[in-house]
C-alpha positions, -999 to +999 in steps of 0.1 A: +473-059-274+510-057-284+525-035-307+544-043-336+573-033-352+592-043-386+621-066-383+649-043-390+683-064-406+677-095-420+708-107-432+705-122-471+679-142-488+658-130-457+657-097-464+643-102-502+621-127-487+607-102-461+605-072-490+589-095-510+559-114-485+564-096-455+577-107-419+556-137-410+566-149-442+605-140-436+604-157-403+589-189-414+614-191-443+640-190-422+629-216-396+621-238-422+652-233-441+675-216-422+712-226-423+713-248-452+712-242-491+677-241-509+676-242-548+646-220-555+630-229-589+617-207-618+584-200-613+576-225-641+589-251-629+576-246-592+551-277-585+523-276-549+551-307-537+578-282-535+591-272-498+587-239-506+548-241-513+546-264-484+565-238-461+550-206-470+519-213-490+513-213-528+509-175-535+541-165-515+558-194-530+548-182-564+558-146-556+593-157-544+598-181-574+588-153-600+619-127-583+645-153-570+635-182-590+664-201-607+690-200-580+705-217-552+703-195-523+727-199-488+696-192-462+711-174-428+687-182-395+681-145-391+679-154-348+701-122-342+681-102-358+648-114-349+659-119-309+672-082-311+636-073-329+616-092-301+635-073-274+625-036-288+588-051-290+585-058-256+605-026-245+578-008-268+554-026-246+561-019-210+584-040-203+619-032-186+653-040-194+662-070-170+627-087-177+635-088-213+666-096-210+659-132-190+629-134-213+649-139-244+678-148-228+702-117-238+725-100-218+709-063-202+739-044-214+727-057-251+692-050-240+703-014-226+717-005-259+693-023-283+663-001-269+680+028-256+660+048-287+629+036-275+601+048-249+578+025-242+545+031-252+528+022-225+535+023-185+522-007-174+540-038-188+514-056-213+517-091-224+532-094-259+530-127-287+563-128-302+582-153-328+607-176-320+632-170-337+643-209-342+611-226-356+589-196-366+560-204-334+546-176-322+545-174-279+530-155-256+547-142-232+536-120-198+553-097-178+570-108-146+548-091-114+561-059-100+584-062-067+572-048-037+599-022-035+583+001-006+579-025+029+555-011+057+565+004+094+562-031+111+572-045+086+610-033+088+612-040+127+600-072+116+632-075+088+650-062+114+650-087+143+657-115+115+690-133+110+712-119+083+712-148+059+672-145+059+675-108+059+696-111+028+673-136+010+645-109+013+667-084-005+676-104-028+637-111-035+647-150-029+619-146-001+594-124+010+585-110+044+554-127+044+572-161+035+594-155+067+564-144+087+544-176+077+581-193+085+580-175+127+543-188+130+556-223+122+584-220+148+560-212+173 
């Protein structure tokens, strides 16, 4: 189960959109129109064949129509603020910085500082189902495994008596001991 959190700073039309219907229905409107202009009619002159009603359904439609109805609107993507949201959702859920950052592809600096507010609320990394933020999908997506970080007795007398360059691969987690044990068994 993942936890879920508002969308905090959608920029423009988004933000009304999101007070208005809610966040699924913020993030759909924006992948659907996002970066272009939409003319949204009066609610009276809103027909079932309209994008709008196609994109988001008739009763959101409606709802939008009947408070921003009778202007042409500039639509932003939202992706900043959505990408930024996803990251303190999985942070909430487990998940530490530099998995979330290659995850969504943000630097861990901006990850660092988007969630450094934020606990998470559970201690074992849980899967999470976000949003993209570029067509609206929603994805699952599970936690990388935990690294080994402790390595046994024999194990270091093992690491030991290897060549630097593989040495350095095992720190680097580009292999693992076992790989370069399964590697000495091959040689033999």
């Amino acid at each position: 189960m993942s936890l879920r959190l508002p969308i905090r700073n959608l920029p423009g039309v988004l933000a009304d959109v999101q007070r208005l219907c809610g966040d699924d229905a913020a993030v759909r409107f924006a992948a659907h129109f996002g970066d272009r202009t939409l003319h949204i009619p009066q609610l009276s002159r809103l027909r079932d064949d309209h994008p709008l009603v196609m994109a988001l359904g008739r009763r959101a439609a409606r709802l939008i129509a009947s408070q921003l109805g009778g202007n042409e609107y500039r639509v932003p993507t939202g992706r900043w603020s959505m990408s930024h949201h996803n990251a303190r959702v999985l942070r909430l859920n487990g998940w530490q910085p530099r998995p979330i950052a290659r995850a969504l592809a943000l630097h861990k600096g901006t990850v660092d500082r988007l969630t450094a507010d934020l606990q998470p609320a559970v201690s074992d990394p849980q899967p999470v189902t976000l949003t993209c933020p570029c067509c609206g999908r929603a994805y699952k997506l599970t936690p990388p495994p935990e690294q080994k970080e402790m390595v046994a007795e024999d194990d270091t007398s093992f690491l030991s008596a290897q060549p630097p360059l593989l040495r350095a691969a095992v720190a680097a987690g580009d292999l693992t001991i076992d790989d370069l044990r399964r590697l000495e068994t091959r040689r033999t």
